[in-house]
C-alpha positions as CSV (number, residue, x, y, z in Angstrom):
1,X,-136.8,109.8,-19.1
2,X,-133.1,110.0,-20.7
3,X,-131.8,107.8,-22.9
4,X,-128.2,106.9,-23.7
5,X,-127.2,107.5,-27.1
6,X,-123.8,106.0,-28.1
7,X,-122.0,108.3,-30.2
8,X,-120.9,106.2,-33.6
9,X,-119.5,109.4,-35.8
10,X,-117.9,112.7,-35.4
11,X,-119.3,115.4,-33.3
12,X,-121.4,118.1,-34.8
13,X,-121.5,119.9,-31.7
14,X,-122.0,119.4,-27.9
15,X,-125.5,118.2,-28.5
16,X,-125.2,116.3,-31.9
17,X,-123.2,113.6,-33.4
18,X,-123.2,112.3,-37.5
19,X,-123.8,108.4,-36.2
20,X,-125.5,107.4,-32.7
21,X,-127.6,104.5,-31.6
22,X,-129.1,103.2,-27.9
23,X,-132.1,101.1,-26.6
24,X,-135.4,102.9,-26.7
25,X,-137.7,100.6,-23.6
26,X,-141.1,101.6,-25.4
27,X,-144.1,102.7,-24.1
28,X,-145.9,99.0,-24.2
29,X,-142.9,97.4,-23.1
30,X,-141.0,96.8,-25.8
31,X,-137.1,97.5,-26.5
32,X,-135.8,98.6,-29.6
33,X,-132.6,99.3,-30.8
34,X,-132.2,102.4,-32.9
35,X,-129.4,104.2,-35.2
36,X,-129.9,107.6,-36.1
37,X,-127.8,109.8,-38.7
38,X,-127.3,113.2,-40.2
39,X,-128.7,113.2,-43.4
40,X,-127.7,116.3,-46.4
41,X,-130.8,117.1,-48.8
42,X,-129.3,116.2,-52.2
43,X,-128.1,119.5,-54.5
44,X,-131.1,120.8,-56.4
45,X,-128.9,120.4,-59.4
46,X,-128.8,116.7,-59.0
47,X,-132.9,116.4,-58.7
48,X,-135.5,117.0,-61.7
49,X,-137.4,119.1,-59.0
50,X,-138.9,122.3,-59.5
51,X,-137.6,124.9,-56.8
52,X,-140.8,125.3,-55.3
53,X,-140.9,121.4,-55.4
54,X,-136.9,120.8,-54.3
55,X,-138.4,123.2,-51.1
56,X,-141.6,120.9,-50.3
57,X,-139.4,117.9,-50.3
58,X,-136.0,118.8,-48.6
59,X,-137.6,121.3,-46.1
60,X,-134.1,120.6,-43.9
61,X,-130.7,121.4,-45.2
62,X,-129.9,118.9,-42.7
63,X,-132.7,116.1,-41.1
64,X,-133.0,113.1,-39.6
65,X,-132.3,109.6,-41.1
66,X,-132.7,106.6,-39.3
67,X,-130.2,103.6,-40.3
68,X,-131.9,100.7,-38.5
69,X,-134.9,100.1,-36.1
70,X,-136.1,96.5,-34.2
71,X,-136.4,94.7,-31.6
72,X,-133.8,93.5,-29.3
73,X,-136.1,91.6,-26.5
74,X,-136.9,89.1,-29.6
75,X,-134.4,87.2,-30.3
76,X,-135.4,86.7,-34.1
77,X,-136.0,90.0,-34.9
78,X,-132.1,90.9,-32.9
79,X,-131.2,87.9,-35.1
80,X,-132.0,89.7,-38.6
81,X,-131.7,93.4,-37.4
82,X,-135.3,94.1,-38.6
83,X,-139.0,93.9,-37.2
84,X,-142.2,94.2,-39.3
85,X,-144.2,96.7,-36.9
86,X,-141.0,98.9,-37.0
87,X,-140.1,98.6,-40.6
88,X,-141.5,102.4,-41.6
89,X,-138.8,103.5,-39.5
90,X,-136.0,101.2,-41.2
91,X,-133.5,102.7,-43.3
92,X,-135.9,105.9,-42.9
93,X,-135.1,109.8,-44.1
94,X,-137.6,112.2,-42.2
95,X,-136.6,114.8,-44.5
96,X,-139.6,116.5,-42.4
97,X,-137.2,116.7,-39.1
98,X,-134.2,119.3,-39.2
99,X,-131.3,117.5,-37.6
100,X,-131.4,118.9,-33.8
101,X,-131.2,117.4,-30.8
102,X,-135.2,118.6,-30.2
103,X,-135.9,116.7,-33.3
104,X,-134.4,113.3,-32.2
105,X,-136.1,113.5,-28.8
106,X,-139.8,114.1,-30.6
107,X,-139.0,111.3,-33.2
108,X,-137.8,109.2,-29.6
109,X,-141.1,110.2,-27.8
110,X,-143.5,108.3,-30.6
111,X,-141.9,104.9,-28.9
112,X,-142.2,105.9,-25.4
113,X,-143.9,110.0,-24.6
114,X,-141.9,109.9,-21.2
115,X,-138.6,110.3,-23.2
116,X,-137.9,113.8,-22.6
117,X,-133.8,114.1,-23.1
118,X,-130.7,111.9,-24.2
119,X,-126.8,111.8,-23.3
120,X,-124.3,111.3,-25.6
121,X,-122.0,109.1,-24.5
122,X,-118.8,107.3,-25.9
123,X,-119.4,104.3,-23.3
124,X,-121.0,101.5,-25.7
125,X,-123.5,99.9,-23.0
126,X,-125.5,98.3,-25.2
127,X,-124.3,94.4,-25.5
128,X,-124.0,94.5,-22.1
129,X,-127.5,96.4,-21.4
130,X,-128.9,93.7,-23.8
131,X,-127.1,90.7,-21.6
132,X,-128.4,92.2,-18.1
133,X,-132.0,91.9,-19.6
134,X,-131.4,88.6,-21.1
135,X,-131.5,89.3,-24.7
136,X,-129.8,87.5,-27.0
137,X,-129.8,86.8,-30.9
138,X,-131.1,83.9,-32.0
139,X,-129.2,80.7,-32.1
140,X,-126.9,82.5,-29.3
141,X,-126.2,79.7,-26.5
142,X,-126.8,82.2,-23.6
143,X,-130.4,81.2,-24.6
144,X,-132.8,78.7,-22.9
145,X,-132.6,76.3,-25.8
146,X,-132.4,72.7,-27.0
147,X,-131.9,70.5,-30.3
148,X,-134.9,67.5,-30.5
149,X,-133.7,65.2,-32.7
150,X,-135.8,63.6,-35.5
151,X,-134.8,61.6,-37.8
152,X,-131.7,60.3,-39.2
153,X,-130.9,61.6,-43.0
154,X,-127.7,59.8,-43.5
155,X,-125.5,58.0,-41.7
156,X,-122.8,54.9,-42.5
157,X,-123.4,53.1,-39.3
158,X,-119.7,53.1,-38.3
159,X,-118.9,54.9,-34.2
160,X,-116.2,57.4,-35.9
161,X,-118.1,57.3,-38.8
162,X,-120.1,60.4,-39.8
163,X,-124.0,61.0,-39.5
164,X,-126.2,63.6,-40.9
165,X,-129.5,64.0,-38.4
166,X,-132.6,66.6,-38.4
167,X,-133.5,67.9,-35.2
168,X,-136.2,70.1,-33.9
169,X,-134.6,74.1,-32.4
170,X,-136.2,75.5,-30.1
171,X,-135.2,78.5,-27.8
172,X,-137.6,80.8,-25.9
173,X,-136.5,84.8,-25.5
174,X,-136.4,86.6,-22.0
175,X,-140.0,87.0,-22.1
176,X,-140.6,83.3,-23.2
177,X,-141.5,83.3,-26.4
178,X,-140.9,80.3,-28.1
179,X,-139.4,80.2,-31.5
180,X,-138.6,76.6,-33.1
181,X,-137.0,75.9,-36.8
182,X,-135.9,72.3,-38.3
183,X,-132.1,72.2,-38.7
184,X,-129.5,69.9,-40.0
185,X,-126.7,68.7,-37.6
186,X,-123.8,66.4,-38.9
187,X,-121.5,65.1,-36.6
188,X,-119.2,61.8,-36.0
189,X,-121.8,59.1,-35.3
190,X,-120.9,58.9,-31.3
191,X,-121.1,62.1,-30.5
192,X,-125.1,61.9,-31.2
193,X,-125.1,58.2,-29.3
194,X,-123.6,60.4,-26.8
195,X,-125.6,63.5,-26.7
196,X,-129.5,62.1,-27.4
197,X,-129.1,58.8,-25.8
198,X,-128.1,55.2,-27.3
199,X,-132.3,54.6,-26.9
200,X,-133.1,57.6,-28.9
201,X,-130.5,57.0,-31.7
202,X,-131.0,53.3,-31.9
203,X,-134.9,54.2,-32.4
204,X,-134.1,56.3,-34.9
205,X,-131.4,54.2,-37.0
206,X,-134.4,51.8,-36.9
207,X,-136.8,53.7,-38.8
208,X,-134.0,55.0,-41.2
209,X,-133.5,51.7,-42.3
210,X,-137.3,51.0,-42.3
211,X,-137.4,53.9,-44.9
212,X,-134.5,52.3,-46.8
213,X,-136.4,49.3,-46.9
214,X,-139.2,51.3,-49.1
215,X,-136.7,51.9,-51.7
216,X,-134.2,49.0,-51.6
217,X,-134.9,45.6,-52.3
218,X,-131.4,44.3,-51.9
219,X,-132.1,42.0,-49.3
220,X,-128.5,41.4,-48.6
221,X,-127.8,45.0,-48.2
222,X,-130.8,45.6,-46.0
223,X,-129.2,43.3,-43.6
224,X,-125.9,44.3,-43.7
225,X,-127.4,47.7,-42.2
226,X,-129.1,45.9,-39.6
227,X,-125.6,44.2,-38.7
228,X,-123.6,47.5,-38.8
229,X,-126.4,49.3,-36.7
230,X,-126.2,45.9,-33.6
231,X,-122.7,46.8,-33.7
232,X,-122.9,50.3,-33.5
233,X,-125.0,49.6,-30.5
234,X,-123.0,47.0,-28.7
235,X,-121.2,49.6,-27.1
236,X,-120.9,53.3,-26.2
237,X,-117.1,55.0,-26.8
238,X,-117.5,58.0,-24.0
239,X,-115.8,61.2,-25.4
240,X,-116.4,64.2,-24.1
241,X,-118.8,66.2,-26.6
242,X,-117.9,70.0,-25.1
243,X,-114.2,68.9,-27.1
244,X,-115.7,67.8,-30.2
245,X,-115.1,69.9,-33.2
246,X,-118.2,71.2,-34.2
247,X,-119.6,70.3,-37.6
248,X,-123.6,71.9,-37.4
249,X,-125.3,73.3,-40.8
């Protein structure tokens, strides 16, 4: 198997480049994204190291480093650049592996043992490698996602008002696993009639009000908010919510 490595840096020669990454399909089925440099042993000068010691450690005049290693089928892990099961190999220097082209194929062949070459290449395939497969980072809309709302954490009851909700994310990668985090959302009061329903909102004022009621025994406040939120409800302004500026947290 080869794999395409786009070159990132200055050519060394016709097999070798300073900077170059590609997507390693693993032998489990896994795909991982991977940057590999030219590292320089430091001077022996600049090291408290013994020669005999500068030797055990620096073998290679020039070896292997490895700027970044995860996975790119998940889209948390393509999200924060990292993955635990990978993370020996994260901001790695194999001070072990001289810097050849032999070398990166070995250190390729402990993901997958059917990688046997790579091409250089100055054609950056990747994003578009990644979209063909369906992997996205997280919170990228390309996924199969959607926003639950919860409960209402502010709002002033007015339709061009503003109002501050919590609502349930959940998106599933390529391979559908699911992945689901609270977030904040804050957005002019009828866009969220609009989006989640005037039923799910109106359910949802209600028990803000009911948790006002907990905490304030103005009487003649409490009913003012039970006014303002019949109102709000009377009717439903239609605006179209694809034009709406967006104002998520």
């Amino acid at each position: 198997m080869k794999i395409k490595m786009v070159k990132m840096g200055m050519d060394i020669d016709e097999t070798r480049n300073h900077r170059i990454r590609g997507i390693i399909p693993t032998s489990d089925g896994k795909y991982l994204f991977i940057e590999i440099m030219q590292g320089r042993r430091p001077d022996r000068k600049y090291t408290s190291c013994s020669l005999k010691e500068y030797e055990k450690r620096y073998p290679n005049p020039e070896y292997i480093a490895i700027d970044g290693c995860f996975r790119v089928d998940i889209p948390e892990d393509y999200f924060k650049n990292y993955t635990k099961e990978f993370s020996n190999y994260d901001r790695a220097a194999l001070f072990e592996y001289a810097h050849t082209k032999e070398n990166i194929v070995k250190l390729l062949q402990e993901f997958n043992k059917d990688i046997d070459d790579i091409e250089l290449t100055d054609d950056y395939y990747i994003d578009k490698y990644c979209e063909e497969k369906g992997f996205f980072s997280l919170y990228d809309n390309r996924l199969k996602h959607d926003y639950k709302p919860i409960e209402v954490e502010w709002t002033d009851m007015l339709k061009n008002g503003d109002t501050r909700i919590k609502v349930l994310y959940t998106c599933y990668s390529a391979n559908g696993l699911k992945y689901q985090e609270e977030q904040t959302r804050e957005r002019d009061t009828q866009y969220f009639i609009n989006e989640y329903g005037k039923e799910t909102m109106g359910n949802l004022m209600t028990k803000y009000i009911d948790e006002k009621s907990k905490c304030i025994k103005n009487k003649e406040f409490l009913n003012s908010l039970i006014e303002d939120k019949n109102k709000l409800f009377e009717e439903e302004k239609e605006i179209d919510i694809e034009d709406s500026i967006d104002m998520d947290y």
